[in-house]
Biotite code that builds the C-alpha atoms (Angstrom):
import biotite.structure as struc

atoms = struc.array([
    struc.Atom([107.737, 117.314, 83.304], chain_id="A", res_id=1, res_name="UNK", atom_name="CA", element="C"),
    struc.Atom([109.482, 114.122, 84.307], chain_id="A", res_id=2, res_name="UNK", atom_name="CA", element="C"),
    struc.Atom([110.052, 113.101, 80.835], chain_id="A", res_id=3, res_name="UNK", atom_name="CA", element="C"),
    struc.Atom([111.866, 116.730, 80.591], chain_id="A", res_id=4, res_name="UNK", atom_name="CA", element="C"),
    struc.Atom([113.513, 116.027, 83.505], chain_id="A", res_id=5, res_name="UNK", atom_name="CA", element="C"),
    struc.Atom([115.266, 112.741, 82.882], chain_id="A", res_id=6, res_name="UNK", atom_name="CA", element="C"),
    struc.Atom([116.046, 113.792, 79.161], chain_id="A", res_id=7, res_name="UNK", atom_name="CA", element="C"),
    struc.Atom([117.959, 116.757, 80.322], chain_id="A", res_id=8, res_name="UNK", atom_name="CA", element="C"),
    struc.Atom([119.085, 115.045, 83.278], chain_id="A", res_id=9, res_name="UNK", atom_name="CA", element="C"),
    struc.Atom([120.721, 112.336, 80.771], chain_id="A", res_id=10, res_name="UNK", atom_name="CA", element="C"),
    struc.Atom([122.253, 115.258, 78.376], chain_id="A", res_id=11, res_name="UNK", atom_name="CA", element="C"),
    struc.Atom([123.808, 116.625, 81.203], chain_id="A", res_id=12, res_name="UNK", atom_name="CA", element="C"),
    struc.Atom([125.519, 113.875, 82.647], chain_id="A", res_id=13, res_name="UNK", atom_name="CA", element="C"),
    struc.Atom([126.684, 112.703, 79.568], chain_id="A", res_id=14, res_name="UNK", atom_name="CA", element="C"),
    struc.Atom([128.485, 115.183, 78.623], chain_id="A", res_id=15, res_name="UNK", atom_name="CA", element="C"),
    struc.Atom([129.467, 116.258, 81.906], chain_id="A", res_id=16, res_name="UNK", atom_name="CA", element="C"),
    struc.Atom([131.157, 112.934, 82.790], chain_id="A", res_id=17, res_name="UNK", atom_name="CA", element="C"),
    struc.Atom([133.278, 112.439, 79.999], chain_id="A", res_id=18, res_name="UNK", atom_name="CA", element="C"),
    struc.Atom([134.450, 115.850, 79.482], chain_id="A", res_id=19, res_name="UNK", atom_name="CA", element="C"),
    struc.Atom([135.003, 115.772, 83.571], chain_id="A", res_id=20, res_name="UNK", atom_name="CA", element="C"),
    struc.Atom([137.054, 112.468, 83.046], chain_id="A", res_id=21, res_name="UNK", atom_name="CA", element="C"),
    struc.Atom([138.812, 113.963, 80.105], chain_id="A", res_id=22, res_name="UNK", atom_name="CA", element="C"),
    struc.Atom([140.277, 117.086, 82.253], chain_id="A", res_id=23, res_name="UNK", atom_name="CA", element="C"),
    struc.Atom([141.174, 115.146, 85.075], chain_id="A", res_id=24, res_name="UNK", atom_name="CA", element="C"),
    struc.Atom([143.038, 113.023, 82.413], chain_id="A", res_id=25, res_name="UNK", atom_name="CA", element="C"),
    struc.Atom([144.708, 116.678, 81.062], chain_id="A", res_id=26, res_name="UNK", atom_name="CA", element="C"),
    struc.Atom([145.412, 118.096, 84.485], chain_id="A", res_id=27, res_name="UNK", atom_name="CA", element="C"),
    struc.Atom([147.557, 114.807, 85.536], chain_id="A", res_id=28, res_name="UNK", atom_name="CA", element="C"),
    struc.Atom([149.384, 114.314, 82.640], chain_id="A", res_id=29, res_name="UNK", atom_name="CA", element="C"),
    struc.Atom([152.918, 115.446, 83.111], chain_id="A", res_id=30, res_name="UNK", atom_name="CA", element="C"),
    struc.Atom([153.488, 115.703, 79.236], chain_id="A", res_id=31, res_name="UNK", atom_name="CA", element="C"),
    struc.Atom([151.213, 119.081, 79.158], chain_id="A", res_id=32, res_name="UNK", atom_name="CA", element="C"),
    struc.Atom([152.163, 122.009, 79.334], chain_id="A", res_id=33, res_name="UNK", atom_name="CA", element="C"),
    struc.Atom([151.378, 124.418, 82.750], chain_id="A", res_id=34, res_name="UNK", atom_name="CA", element="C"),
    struc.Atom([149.195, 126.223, 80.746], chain_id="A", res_id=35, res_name="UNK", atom_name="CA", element="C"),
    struc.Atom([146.632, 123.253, 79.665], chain_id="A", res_id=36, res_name="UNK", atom_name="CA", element="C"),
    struc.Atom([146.383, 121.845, 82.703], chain_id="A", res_id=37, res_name="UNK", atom_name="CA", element="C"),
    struc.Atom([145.306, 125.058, 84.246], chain_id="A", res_id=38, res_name="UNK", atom_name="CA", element="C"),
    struc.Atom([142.659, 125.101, 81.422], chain_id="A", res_id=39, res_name="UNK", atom_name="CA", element="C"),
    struc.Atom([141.859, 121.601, 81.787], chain_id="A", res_id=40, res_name="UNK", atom_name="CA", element="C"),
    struc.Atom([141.367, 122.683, 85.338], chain_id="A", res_id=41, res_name="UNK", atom_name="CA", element="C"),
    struc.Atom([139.245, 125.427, 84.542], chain_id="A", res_id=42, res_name="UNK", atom_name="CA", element="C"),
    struc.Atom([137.031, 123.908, 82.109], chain_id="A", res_id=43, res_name="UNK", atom_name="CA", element="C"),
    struc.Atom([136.473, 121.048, 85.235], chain_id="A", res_id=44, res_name="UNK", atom_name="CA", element="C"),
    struc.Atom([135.645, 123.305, 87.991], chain_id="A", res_id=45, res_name="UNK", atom_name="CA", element="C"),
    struc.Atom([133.154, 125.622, 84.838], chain_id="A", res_id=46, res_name="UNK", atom_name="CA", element="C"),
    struc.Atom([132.071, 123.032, 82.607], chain_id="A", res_id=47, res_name="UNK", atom_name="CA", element="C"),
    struc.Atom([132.038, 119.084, 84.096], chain_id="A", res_id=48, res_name="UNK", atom_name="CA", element="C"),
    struc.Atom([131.303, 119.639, 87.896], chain_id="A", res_id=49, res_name="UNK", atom_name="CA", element="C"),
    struc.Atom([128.562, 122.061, 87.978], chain_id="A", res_id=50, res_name="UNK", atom_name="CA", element="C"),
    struc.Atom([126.648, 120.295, 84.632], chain_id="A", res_id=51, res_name="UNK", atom_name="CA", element="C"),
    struc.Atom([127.468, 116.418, 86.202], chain_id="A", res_id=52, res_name="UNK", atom_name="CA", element="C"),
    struc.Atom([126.133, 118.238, 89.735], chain_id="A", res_id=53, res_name="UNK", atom_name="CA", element="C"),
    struc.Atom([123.427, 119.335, 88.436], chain_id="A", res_id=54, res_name="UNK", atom_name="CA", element="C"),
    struc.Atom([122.150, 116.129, 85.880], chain_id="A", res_id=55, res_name="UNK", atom_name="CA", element="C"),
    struc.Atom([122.942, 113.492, 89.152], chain_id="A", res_id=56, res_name="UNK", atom_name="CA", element="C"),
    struc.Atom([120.460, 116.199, 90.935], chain_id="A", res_id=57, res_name="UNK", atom_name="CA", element="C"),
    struc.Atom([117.969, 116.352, 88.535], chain_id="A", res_id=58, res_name="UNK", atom_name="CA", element="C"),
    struc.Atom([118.225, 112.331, 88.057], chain_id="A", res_id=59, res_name="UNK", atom_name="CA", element="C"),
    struc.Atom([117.807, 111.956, 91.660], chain_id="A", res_id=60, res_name="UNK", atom_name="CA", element="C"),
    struc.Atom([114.667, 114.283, 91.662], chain_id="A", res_id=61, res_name="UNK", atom_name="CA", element="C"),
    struc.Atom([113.256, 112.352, 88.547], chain_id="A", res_id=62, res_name="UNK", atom_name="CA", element="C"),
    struc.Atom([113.461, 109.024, 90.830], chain_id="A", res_id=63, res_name="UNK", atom_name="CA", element="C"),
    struc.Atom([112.274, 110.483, 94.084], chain_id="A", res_id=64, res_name="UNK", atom_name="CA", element="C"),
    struc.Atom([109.106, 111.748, 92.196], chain_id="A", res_id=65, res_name="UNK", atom_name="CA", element="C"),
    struc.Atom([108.526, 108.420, 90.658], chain_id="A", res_id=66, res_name="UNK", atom_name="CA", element="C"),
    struc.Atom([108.609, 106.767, 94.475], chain_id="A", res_id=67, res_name="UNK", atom_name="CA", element="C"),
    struc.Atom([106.452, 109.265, 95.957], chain_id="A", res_id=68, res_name="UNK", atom_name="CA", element="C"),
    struc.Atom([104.058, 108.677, 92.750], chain_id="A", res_id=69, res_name="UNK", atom_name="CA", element="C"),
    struc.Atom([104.147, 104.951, 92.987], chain_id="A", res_id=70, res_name="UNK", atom_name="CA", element="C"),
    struc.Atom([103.304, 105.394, 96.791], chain_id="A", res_id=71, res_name="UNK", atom_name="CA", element="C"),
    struc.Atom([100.227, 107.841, 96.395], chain_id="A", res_id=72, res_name="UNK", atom_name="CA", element="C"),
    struc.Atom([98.829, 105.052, 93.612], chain_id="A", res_id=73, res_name="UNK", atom_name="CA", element="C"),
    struc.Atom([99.388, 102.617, 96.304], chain_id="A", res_id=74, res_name="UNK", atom_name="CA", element="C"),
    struc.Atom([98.131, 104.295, 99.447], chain_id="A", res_id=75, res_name="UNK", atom_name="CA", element="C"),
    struc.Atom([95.316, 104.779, 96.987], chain_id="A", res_id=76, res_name="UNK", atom_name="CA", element="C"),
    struc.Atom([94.540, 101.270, 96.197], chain_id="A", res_id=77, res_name="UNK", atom_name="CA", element="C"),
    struc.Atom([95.273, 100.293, 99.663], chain_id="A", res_id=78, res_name="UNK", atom_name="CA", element="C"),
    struc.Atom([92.245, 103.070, 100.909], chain_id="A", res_id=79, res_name="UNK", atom_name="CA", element="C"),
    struc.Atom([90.169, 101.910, 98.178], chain_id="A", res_id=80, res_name="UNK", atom_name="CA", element="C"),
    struc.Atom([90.057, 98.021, 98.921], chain_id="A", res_id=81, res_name="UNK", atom_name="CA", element="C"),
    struc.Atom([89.317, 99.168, 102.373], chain_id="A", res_id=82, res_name="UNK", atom_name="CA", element="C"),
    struc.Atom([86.211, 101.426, 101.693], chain_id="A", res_id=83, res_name="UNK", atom_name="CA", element="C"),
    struc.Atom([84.775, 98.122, 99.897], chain_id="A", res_id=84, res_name="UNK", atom_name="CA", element="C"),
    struc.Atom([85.533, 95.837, 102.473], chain_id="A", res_id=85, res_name="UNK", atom_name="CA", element="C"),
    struc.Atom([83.824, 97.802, 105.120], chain_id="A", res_id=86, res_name="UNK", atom_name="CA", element="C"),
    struc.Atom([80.671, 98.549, 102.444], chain_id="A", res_id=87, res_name="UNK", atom_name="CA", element="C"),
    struc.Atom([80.465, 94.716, 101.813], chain_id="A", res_id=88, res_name="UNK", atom_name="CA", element="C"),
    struc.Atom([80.489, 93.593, 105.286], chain_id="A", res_id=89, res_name="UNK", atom_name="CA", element="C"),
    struc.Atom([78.191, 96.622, 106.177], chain_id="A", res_id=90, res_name="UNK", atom_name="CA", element="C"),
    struc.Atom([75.956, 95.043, 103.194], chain_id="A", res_id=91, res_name="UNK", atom_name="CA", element="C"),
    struc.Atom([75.942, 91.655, 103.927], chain_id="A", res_id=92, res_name="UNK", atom_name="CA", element="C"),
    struc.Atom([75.608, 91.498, 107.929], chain_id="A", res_id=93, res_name="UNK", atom_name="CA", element="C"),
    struc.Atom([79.509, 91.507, 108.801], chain_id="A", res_id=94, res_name="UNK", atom_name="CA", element="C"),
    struc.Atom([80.357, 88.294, 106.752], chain_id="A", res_id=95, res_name="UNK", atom_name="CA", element="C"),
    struc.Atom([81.931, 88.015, 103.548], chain_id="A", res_id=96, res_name="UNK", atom_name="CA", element="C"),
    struc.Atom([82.944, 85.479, 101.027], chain_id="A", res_id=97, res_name="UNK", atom_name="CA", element="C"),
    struc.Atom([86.195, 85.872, 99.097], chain_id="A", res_id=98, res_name="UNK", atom_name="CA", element="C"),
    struc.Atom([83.937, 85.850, 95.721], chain_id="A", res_id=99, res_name="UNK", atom_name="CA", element="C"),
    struc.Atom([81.798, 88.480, 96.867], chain_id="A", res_id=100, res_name="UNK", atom_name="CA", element="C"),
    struc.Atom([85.064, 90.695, 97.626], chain_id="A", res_id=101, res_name="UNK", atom_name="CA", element="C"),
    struc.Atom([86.199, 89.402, 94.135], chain_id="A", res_id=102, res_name="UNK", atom_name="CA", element="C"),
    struc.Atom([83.430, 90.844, 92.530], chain_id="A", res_id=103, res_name="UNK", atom_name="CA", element="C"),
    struc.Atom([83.184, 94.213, 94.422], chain_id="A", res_id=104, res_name="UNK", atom_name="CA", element="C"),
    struc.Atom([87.016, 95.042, 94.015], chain_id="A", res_id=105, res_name="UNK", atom_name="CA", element="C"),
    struc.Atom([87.091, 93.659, 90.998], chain_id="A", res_id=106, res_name="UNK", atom_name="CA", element="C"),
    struc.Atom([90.611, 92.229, 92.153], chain_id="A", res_id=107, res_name="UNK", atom_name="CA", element="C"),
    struc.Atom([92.350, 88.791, 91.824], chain_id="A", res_id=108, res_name="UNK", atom_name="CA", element="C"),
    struc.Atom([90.667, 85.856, 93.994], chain_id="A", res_id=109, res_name="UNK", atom_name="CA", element="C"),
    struc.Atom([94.162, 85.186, 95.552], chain_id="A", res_id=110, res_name="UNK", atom_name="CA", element="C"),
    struc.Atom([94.818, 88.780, 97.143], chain_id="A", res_id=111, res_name="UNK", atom_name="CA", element="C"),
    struc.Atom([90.928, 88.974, 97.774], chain_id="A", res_id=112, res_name="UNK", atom_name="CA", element="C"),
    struc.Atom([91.952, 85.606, 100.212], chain_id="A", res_id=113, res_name="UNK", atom_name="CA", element="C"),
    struc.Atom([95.370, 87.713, 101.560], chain_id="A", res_id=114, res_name="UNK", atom_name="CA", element="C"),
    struc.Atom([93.361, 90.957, 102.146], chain_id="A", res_id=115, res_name="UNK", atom_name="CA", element="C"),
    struc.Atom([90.531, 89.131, 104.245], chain_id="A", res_id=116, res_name="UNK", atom_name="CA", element="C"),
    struc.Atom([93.031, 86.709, 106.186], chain_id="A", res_id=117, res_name="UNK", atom_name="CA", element="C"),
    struc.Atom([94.968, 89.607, 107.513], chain_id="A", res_id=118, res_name="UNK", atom_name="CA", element="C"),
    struc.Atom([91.425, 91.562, 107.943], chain_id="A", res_id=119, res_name="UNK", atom_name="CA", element="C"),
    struc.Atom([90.168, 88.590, 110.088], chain_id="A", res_id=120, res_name="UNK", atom_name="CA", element="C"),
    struc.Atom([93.393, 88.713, 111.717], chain_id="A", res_id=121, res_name="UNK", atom_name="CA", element="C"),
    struc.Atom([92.943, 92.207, 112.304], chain_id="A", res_id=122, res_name="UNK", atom_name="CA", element="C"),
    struc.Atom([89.839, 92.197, 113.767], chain_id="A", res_id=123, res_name="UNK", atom_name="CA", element="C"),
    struc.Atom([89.648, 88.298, 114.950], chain_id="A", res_id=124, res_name="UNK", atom_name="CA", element="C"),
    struc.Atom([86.866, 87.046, 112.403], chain_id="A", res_id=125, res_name="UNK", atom_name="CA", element="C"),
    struc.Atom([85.506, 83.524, 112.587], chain_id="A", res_id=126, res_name="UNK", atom_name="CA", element="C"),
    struc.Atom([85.084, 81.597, 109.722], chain_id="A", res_id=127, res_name="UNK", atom_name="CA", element="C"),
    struc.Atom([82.323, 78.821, 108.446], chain_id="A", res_id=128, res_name="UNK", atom_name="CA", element="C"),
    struc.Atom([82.213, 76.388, 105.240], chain_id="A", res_id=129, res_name="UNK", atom_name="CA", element="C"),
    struc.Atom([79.584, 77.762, 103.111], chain_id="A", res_id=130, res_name="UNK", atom_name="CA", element="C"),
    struc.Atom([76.812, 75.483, 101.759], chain_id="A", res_id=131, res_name="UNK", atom_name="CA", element="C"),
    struc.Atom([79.159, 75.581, 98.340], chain_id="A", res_id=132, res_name="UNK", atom_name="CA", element="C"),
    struc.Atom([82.660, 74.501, 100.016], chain_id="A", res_id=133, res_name="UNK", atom_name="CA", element="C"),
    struc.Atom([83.400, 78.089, 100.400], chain_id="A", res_id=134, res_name="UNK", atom_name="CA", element="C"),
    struc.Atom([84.620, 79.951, 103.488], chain_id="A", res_id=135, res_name="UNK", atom_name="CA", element="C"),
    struc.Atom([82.769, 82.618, 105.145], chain_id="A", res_id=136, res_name="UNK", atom_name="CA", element="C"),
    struc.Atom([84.792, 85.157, 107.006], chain_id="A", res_id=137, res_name="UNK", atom_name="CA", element="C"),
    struc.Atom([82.318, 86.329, 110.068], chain_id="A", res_id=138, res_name="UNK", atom_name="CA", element="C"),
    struc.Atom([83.390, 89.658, 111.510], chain_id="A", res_id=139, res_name="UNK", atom_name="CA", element="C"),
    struc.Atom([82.444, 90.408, 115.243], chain_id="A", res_id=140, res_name="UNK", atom_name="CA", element="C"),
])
């Protein structure tokens, strides 16, 4: 559907510009006759307006619905990485390594380290150096 919609969304608007900049063109040009400017004007106010209205509406809707989509994917995520942090703290005794949040949401060690400082922020976590160099993020 929003393949359909940006397709005709495109069709419209281009030929609804042109032919909209090609009347306004005919209506102000003094070496035209009454008669073609009134048609020029009528094919504007028919034709160009309500088909460049109505492709700038439907590209509009096309990129609203692509927001809203991008935000669902990302509230998503967001929920997600949250369930897991709670289920590996509840797992491991309220502390957690960034590896072991690595591995469980399967994510990049350098947001693993974001998402737990702002968690520890959050909920004012201590941290220890882990036998291996590590730190251990110890939630109250």
């Amino acid at each position: 559907m929003k393949l359909i919609k940006q397709i005709l969304a495109f069709l419209l608007l281009s030929l609804g510009l042109p032919l909209g900049l090609y009347c306004v063109v005919e209506i102000f040009d003094s070496t035209k006759s009454q008669e073609d400017r009134d048609g020029a004007a009528a094919a504007l106010m028919i034709f160009a307006l309500p088909m460049s209205v109505l492709g700038g509406g439907l590209l509009w809707s096309a990129v609203h619905d692509g927001r809203k989509q991008r935000q669902k994917i990302s509230m998503e995520a967001s929920e997600n990485l949250r369930k897991i942090f709670f289920q590996v703290l509840e797992e491991n005794d309220n502390t957690i390594t960034v590896l072991e949040f690595c591995k469980a949401a399967e994510i990049e060690g350098k947001e693993a380290k974001e998402y737990l400082d702002q968690k520890a922020i959050e909920f004012n976590a201590t941290f220890e150096a882990s036998e291996s160099g590590g730190i251990v993020y110890k939630f109250p």
